[in-house]
C-alpha positions as CSV (number, residue, x, y, z in Angstrom):
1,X,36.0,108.9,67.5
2,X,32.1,109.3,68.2
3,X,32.2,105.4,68.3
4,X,34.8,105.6,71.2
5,X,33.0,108.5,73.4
6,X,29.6,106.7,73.2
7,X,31.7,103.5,74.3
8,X,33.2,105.3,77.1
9,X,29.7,107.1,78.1
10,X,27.8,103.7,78.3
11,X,30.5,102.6,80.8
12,X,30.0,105.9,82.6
13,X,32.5,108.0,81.8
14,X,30.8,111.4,80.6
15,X,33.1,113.7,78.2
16,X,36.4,111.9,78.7
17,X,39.5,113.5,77.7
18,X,40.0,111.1,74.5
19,X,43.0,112.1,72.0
20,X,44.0,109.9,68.8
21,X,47.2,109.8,67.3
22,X,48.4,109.4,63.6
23,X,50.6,106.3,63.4
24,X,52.6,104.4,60.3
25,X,54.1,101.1,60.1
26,X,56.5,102.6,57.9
27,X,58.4,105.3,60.8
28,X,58.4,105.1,64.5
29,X,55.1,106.8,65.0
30,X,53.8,104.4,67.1
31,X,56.6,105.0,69.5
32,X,56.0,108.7,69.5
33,X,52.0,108.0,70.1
34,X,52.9,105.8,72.7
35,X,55.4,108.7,74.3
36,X,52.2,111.1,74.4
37,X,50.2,108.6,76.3
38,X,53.4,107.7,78.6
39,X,53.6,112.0,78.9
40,X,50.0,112.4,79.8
41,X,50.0,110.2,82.7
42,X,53.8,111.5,84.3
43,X,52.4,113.5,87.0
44,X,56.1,115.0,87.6
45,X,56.3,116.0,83.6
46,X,57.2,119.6,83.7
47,X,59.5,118.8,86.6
48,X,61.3,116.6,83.8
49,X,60.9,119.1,81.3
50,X,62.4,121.5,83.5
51,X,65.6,119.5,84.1
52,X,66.0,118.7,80.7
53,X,66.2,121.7,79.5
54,X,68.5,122.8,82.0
55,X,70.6,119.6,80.4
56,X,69.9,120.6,76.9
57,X,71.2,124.9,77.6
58,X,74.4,123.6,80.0
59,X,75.5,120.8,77.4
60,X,74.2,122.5,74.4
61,X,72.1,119.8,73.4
62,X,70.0,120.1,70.2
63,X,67.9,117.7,71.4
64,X,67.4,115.5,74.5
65,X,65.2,112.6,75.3
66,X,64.7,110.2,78.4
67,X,63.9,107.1,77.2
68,X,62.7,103.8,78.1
69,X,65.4,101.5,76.9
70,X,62.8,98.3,77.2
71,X,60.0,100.1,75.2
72,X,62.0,102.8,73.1
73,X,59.3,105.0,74.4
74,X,60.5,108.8,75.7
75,X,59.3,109.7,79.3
76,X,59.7,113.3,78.7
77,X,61.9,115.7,76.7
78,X,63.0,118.8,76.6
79,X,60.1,121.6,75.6
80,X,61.9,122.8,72.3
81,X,59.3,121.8,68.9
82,X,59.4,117.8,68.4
83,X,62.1,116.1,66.5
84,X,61.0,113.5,65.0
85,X,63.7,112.9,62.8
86,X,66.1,113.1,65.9
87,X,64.0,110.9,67.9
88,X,63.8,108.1,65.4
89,X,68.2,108.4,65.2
90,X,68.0,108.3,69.0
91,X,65.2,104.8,68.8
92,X,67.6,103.4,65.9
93,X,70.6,104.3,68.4
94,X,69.0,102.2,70.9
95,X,68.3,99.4,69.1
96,X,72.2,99.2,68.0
97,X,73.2,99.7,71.6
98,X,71.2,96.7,72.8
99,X,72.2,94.4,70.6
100,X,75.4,95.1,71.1
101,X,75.1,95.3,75.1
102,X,74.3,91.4,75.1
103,X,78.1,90.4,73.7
104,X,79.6,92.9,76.0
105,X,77.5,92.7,79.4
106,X,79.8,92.1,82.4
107,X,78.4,91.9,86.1
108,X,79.3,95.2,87.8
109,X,80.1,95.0,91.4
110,X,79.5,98.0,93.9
111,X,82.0,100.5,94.0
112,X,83.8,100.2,97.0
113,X,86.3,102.8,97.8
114,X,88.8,99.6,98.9
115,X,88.1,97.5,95.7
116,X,90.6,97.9,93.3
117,X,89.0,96.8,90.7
118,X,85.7,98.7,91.1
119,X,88.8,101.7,90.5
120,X,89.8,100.6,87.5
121,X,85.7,99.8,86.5
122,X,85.3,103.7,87.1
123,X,81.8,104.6,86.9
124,X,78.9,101.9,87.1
125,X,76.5,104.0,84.8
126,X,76.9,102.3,81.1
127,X,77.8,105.5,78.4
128,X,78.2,105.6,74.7
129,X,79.1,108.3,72.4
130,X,79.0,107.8,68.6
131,X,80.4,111.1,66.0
132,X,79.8,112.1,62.6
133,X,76.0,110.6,62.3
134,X,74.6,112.8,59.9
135,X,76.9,115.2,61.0
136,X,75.5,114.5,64.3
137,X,77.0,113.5,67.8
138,X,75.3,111.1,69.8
139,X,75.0,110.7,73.1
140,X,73.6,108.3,75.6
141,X,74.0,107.6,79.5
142,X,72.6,105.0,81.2
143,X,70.1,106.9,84.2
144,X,69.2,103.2,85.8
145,X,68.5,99.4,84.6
146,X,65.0,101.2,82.4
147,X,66.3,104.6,81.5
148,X,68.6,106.4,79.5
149,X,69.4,109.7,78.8
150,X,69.8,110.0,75.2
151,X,71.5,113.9,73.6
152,X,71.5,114.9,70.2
153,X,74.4,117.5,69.3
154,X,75.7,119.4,66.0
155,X,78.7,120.9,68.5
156,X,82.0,120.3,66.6
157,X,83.9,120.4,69.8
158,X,81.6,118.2,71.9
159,X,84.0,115.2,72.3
160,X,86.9,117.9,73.9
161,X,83.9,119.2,75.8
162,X,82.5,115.6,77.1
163,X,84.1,116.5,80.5
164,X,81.6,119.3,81.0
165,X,78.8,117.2,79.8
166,X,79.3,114.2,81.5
167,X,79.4,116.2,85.4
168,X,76.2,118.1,84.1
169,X,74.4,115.1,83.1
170,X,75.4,113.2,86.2
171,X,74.1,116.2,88.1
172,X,70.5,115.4,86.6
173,X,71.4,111.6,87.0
174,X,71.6,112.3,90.6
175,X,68.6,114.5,91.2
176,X,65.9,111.9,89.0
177,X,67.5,109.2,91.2
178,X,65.9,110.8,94.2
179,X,62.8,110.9,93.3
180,X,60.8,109.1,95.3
181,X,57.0,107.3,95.4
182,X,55.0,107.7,98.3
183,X,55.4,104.3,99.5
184,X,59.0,105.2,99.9
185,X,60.5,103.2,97.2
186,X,63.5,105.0,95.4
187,X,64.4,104.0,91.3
188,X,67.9,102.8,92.2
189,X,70.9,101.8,90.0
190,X,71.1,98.1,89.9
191,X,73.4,96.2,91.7
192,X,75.2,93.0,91.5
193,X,74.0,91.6,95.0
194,X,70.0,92.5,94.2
195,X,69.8,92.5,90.2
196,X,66.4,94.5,89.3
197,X,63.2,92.8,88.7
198,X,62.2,92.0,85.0
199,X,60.0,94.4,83.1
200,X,57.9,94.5,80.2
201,X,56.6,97.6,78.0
202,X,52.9,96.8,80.0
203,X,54.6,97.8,83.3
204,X,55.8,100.6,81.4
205,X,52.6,101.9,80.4
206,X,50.6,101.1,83.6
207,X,47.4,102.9,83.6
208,X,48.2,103.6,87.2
209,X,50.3,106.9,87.5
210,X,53.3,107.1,90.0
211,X,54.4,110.2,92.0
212,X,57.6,111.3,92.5
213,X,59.0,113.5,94.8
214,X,62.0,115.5,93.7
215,X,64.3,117.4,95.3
216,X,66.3,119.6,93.6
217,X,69.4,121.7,94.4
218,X,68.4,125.2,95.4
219,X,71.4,126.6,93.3
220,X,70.3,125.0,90.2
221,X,69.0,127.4,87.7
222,X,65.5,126.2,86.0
223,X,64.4,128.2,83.1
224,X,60.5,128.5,82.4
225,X,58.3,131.2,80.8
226,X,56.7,133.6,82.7
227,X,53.3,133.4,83.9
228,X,50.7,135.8,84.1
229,X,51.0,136.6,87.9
230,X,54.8,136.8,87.6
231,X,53.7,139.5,84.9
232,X,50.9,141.1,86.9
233,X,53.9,141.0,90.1
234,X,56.0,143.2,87.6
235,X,53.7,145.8,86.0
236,X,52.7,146.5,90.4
237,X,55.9,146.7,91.4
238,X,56.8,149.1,88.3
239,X,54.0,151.3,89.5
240,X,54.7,151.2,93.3
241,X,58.3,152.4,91.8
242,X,56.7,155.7,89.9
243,X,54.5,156.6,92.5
244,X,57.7,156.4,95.3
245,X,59.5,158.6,92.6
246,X,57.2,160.8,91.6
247,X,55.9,161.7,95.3
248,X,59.6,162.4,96.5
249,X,60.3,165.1,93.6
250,X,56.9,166.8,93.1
251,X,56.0,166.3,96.4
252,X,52.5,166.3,96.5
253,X,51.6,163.9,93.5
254,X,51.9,160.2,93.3
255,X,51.6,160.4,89.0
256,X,53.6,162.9,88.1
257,X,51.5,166.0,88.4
258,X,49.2,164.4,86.4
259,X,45.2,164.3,87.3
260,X,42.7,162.8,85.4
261,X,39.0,163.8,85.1
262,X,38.0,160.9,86.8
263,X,39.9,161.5,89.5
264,X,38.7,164.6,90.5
265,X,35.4,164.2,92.6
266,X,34.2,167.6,91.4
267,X,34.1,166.7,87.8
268,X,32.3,163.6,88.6
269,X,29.9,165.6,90.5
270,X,29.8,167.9,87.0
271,X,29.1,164.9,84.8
272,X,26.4,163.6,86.6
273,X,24.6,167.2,87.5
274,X,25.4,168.2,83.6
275,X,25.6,171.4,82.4
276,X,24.4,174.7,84.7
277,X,23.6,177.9,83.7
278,X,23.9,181.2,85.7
279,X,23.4,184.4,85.8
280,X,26.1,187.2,85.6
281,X,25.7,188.0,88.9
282,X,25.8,184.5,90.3
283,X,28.7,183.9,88.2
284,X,30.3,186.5,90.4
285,X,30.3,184.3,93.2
286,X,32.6,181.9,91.9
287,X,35.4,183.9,92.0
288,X,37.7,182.3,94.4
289,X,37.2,184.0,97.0
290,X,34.9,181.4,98.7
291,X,36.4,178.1,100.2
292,X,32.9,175.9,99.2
293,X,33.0,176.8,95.7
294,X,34.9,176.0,93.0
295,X,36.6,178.9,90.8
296,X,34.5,179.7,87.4
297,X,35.4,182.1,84.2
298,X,33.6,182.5,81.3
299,X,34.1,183.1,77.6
300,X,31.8,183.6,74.9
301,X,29.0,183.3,77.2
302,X,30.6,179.3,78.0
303,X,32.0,178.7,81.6
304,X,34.9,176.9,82.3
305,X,36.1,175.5,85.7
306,X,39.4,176.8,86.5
307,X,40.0,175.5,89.5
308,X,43.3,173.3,88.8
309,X,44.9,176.5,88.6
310,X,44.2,178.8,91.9
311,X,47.4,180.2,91.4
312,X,46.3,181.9,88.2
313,X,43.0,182.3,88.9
314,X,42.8,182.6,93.0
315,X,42.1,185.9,94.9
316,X,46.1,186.2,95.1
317,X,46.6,185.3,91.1
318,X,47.5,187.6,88.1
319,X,44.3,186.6,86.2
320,X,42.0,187.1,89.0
321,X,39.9,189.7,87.6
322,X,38.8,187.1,85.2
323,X,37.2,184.8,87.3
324,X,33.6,185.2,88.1
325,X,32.9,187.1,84.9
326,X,32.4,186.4,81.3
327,X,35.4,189.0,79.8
328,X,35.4,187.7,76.1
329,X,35.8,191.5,75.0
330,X,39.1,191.8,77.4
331,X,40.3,188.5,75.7
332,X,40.0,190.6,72.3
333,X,40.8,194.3,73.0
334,X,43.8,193.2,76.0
335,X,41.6,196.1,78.4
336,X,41.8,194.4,81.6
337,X,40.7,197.1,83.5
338,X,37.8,198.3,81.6
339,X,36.3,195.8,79.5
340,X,35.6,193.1,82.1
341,X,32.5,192.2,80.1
342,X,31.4,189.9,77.5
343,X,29.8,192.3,75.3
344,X,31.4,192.3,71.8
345,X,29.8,194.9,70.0
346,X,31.6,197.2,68.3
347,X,34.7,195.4,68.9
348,X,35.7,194.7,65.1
349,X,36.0,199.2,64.8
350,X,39.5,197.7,66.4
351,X,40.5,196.2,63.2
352,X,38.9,198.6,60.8
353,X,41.9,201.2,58.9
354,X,41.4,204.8,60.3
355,X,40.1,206.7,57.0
356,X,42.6,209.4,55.7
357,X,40.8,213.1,55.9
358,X,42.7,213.6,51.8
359,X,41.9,210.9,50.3
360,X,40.2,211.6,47.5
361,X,36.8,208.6,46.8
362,X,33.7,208.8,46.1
363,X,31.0,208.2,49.3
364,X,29.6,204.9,47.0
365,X,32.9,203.5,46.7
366,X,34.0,204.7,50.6
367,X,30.5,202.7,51.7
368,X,31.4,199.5,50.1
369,X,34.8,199.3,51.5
370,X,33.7,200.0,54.9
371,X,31.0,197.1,54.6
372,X,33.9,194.7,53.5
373,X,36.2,195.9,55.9
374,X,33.2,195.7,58.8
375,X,33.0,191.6,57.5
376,X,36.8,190.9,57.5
377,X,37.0,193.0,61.2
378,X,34.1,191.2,62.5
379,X,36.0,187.6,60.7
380,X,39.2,188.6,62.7
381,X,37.2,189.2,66.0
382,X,35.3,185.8,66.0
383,X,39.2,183.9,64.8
384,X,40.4,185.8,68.2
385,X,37.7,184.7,69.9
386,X,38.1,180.8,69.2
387,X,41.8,181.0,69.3
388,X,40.7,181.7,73.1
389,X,38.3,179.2,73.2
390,X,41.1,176.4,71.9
391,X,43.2,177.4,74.3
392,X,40.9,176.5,77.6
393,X,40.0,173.4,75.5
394,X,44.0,172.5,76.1
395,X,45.6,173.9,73.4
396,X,48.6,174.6,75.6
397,X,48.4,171.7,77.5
398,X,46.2,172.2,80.5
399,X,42.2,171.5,79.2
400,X,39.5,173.3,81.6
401,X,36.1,171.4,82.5
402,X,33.0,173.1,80.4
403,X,30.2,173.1,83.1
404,X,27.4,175.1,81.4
405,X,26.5,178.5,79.9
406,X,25.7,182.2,81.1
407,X,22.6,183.6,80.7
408,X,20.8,186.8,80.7
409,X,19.1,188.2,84.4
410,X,15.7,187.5,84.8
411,X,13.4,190.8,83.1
412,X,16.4,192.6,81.7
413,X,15.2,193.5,78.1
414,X,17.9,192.9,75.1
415,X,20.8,191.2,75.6
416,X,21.1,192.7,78.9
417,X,24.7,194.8,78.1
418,X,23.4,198.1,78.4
419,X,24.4,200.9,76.1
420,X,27.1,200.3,73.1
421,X,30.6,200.5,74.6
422,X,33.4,202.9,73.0
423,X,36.5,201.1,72.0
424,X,39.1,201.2,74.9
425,X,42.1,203.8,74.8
426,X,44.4,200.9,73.7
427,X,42.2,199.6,71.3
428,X,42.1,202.8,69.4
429,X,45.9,203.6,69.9
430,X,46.3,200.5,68.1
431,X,43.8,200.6,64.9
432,X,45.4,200.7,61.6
433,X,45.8,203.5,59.5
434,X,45.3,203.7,55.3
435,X,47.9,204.1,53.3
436,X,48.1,206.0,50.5
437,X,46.0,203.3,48.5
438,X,43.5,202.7,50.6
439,X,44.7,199.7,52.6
440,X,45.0,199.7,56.3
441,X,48.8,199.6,57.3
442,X,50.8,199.9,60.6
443,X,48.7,197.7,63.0
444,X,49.7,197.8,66.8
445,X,52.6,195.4,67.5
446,X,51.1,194.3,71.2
447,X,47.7,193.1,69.1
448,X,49.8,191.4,66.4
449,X,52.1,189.8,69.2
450,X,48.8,188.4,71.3
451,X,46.7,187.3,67.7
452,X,49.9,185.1,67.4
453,X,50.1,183.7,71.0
454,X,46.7,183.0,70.7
């Protein structure tokens, strides 16, 4: 093969297209190579292909060849895997049928409507059909003086069915008769007035490649694979449909009620500015209540942008009073109204048992169990704390943009929260109370209820 390319390159051809094929003296192999050469230089090839397997699927074909009966060499086929077994019965079939041909050869006249005889002749295309070859039915009509159409068929009913095969395949025997060169020459049947002009398997495989024109009937059905504009064409027009749809029910959303980060021009914005801090008091700003700027809450000193949800969180929303203010201890103890704030301490007294006045323990042993009772309460407030925290990280669906962190104002001493808050009225109607051995019993239902929710 390297021999050949540096052949071809010293007679200036650079990189040619050169392919080799196995052959045998043993099989028809050479036949086959010589139908992959014949193939690559058929201009109108997947035309062909096309109309053979529209042959093939209408006459229920296994196989179909058009071959040169001069040559034995197929100009095209249908695009099922090659046959070769089926193509060397076809080339054997040929070879039977042309021997034969030269005892039986008669001069057919035109058919005239007038001429009786040309009546009785019936059609001028030569046919054969031979049964039970290999369990196989063979089929061959004659397309002009060079080709033949040759059909390979397992179909136990194929001779009732010849009918129906022989209109479909004079359907393609009409259309591959109109195909024309450019020079305006059309491959006609031969005729007993102007008998065809000899040719030999070198005129067969000219080097020079003919084009044909062919016209086919618009009502014939071609079946090919689809390509990958006819996909692209399918996955648009399946999108234009959702977006008609989903803007005519939601009314104001073209996916469904569905928007992206990346869509929204204020989280871009957040990405590339990355996280803020602020004050409490310029936290308060971001309440809603201005146009310009978007709607912020924060928990656990982390603030969250909530505003996809101005209904909730708005001026006019049931959660307004959180936004603009970190309220982690209002997440906890359920105060709305007075504990507004993020200071946690002395929270966990919530989930510490109220001490029975009679029971008798020592003060050691009453020490210890308040320490380990302090740890589980301050366990329980941290759990309801992060339960919170899952939930604006979309734990029920909807996932609020972190944006930064609040932060203490500038020369406040301490944390910045002032004196130790007393635990709200609710949160002390709803402390436990010790039983008769020592464990805390009959929590609040409301705080049992939210620890689930959340």
């Amino acid at each position: 093969m390297q021999k050949t390319s540096d052949e071809l390159f010293d007679n200036g051809l650079e990189n040619p297209p050169v392919t080799f094929h196995a052959t045998s003296i043993y099989d028809n192999s050479i036949f086959e190579a010589f139908s992959k050469v014949m193939q690559a230089i058929v201009p109108q090839l997947p035309t062909y292909e096309a109309l053979l397997d529209t042959v093939k699927a209408t006459c229920r074909f296994e196989k179909v060849f058009l071959i040169d009966v001069m040559s034995k060499v197929y100009i095209a086929t249908d695009t099922s895997p090659a046959n070769m077994p089926a193509y060397e019965l076809c080339s054997d079939y040929i070879n039977a049928i042309m021997d034969l041909s030269d005892m039986y050869v008669y001069d057919r006249p035109q058919k005239q409507a007038s001429d009786a005889r040309a009546k009785d002749i019936g059609t001028q295309t030569a046919e054969s059909l031979v049964c039970c070859v290999r369990h196989h039915t063979l089929y061959l009509r004659e397309i002009n003086a060079f080709l033949a159409l040759i059909g390979v068929s397992k179909e136990p009913k194929f001779v009732q069915e010849k009918a129906m095969v022989d209109f479909n395949v004079q359907t393609f025997q009409d259309t591959i008769l109109q195909a024309k060169t450019e020079s305006g020459e059309v491959i006609s049947r031969p005729t007993a007035n102007k008998p065809p002009e000899p040719t030999t398997p070198e005129d067969s495989l000219s080097s020079q490649p003919r084009e044909y024109k062919v016209t086919l009937d618009p009502h014939e059905h071609i079946s090919r694979a689809p390509s990958v504009l006819d996909v692209l064409r399918l996955l648009l027009g399946l999108l234009f449909l959702s977006a008609t749809l989903s803007y005519f029910i939601t009314s104001d959303s073209l996916t469904w009620g569905y928007r992206p980060a990346w869509t929204r021009p204020a989280r871009i914005r957040a990405w590339l500015r990355g996280p803020i801090t602020l004050t409490p008091s310029e936290l308060l700003l971001y309440n809603g209540t201005s146009p310009t700027l978007p709607i912020y809450l924060a928990l656990n000193s982390s603030i969250y942008d909530v505003s996809s949800s101005p209904h909730l969180y708005g001026p006019s929303g049931p959660y307004s009073f959180f936004s603009g203010r970190d309220a982690t201890r209002a997440f906890v103890t359920g105060c709305f109204g007075t504990d507004l704030t993020g200071d946690l301490r002395g929270v966990e007294e919530m989930f510490i048992p109220i001490d029975d006045p009679e029971e008798v323990i020592s003060t050691k042993a009453r020490k210890l169990r308040r320490e380990r009772e302090a740890r589980v309460a301050r366990r329980k407030v941290q759990e309801a704390v992060r339960g919170w925290e899952r939930l604006f990280h979309g734990g029920k669906g909807r996932r609020y943009f972190w944006v930064g962190w609040v932060v203490s104002e500038v020369g406040v001493e301490g944390d910045g929260w002032g004196e130790r808050r007393e635990l709200c009225e609710k949160a002390r109607e709803g402390r436990p109370r010790r039983g008769k051995e020592g464990e805390g019993v009959g929590e609040d239902k409301d705080r049992v209820r939210r620890a689930e929710d959340v």
